[in-house]
N, C-alpha and C positions, 0 to 999 in steps of 0.2 A: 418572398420569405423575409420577417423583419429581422432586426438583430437582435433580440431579444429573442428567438425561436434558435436561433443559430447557439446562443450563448449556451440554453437550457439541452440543447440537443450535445454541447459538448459537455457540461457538467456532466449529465448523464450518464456520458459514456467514460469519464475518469471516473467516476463512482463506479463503476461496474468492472472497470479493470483494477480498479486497487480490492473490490471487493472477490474476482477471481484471484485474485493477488496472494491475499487474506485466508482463503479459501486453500487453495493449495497448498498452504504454509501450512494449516490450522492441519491438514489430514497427514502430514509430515510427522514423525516421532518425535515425542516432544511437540509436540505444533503449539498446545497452547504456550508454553515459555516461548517459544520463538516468536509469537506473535506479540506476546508482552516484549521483548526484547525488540522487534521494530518498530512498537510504537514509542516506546522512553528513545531510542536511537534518535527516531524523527524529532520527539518533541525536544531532545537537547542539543539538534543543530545536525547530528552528523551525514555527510554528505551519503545519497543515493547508492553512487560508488562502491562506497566502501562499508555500508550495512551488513553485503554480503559477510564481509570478512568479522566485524563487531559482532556480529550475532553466531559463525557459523553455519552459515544457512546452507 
């Protein structure tokens, strides 16, 4: 197995967990705002952590 195989086998799989992620959120009341609210969260720095609480989730 090169590392290159290795690499694409884990993108992979972080794309497919933040897409269950996403997913979940999205069937959520509200889902779509909440999923607008973790993506501006992410893009303006705020920590992982503490999304939960910025968003309400």
């Amino acid at each position: 197995m090169r590392i290159n195989d290795t690499w694409r086998g884990v993108l992979i799989l972080a794309a497919l967990v933040v897409a269950l992620f996403l997913g979940a959120i999205a069937l959520t009341d509200n889902g779509a705002e909440k999923v607008s609210c973790v993506g501006r969260a992410i893009a303006h720095g705020i920590s992982f952590t503490n999304i939960h609480s910025v968003c309400n989730l």
